[in-house]
N, C-alpha and C positions, 0 to 999 in steps of 0.2 A: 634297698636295704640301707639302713643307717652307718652311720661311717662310724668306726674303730677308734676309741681313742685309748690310746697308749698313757698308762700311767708311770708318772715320773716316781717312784718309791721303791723302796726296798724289795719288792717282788713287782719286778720289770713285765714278768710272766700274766699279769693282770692285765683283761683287756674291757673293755665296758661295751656294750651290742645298745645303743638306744635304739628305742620301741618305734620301728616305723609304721605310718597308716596299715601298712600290709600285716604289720603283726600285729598292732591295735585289733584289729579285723578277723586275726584268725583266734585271737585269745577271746573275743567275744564271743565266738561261735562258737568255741571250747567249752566257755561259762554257761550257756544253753544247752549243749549236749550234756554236760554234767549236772545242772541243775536238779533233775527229777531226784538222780542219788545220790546226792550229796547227803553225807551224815548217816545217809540208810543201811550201804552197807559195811561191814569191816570182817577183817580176818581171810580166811581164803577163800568167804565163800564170794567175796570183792574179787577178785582176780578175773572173770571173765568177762564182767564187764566192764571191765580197767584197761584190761587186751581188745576189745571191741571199741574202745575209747582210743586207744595208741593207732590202732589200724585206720583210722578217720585221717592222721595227718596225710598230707597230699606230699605223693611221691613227686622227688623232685626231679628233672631232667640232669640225663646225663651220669647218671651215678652207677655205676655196675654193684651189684650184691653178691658176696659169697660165701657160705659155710664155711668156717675151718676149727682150727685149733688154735690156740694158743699157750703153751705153757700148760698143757694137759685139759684144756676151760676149753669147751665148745661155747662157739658164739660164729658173729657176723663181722662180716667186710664192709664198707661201705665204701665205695672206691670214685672218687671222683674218674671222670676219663682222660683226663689231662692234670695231674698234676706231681711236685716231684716225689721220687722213691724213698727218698730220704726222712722222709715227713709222713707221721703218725698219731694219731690221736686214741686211747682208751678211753670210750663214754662210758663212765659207769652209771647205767640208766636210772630211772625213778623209780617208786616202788618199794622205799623204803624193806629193802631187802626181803620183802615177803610179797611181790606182788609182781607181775611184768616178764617182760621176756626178749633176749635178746632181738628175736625177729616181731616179735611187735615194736618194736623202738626204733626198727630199721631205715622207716624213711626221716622220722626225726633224726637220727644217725646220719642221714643223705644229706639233710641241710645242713647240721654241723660239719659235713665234710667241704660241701661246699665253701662255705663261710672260714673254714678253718686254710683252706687249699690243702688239706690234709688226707690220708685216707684214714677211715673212722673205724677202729673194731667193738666190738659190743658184748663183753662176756657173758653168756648164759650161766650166772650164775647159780650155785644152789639157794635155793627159797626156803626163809623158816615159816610154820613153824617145823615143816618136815626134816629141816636140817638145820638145826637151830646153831646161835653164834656162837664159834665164832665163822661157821662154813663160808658163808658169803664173800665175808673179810679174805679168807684164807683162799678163795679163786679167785678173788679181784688180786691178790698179790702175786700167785702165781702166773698171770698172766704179766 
């Protein structure tokens, strides 16, 4: 994995991840498997093969997974197996808030945890257009 550089500016909290071979590698096989539908589909009839698409990242070692709650938001844990309690991350996943699902996100969630030394939660948000905005906004905040 690429090494972390810390940015000296006004938001300390900024961290830069460079592209190593390993992700060169896995984003090109991304760009393949996405190829065919690209552009073809949209709306929700996109969603299940967006979740069939999430479910391809390769689970990473070592990560415990758990359903829970947060702040009234079901979603997911991503729990590295070592690391400390103090430290937590909210992914709010892709999907531009009509597409995805916290347990398809989940192993991408594993390696943000990893990488973070974090554990990662993942709100199952509501999806428009069944639940149009501001729903999405308003369980990412309540978590």
């Amino acid at each position: 994995m690429g090494k972390r550089k810390e940015y000296d500016s006004a938001a300390p909290w900024i961290l830069e991840h460079p592209c190593s071979a390993s992700d060169e590698a896995a984003m090109s096989e991304m760009r393949t498997v996405v190829a065919p539908m690209k552009g073809k589909l949209r709306g929700v009839e996109a969603r299940l093969p967006f979740e069939e698409i999430m479910e391809r990242v390769s689970a990473p070692d070592g990560i415990d997974y758990a359903e829970d709650n947060v702040g009234g938001i079901d979603g997911w844990w991503c729990r590295p197996q070592e690391v400390p309690q103090d430290r937590a991350v909210m992914h709010i996943h892709g999907g531009w808030f009509n597409w995805g699902s916290a347990l398809a996100f989940r192993h991408l969630g594993g390696h943000v945890a990893i990488y973070c030394s974090a554990a990662v939660f993942l709100p199952d948000y509501r999806l428009a257009p069944e639940h149009p905005f501001p729903a999405a906004t308003e369980d990412v905040l309540s978590c």
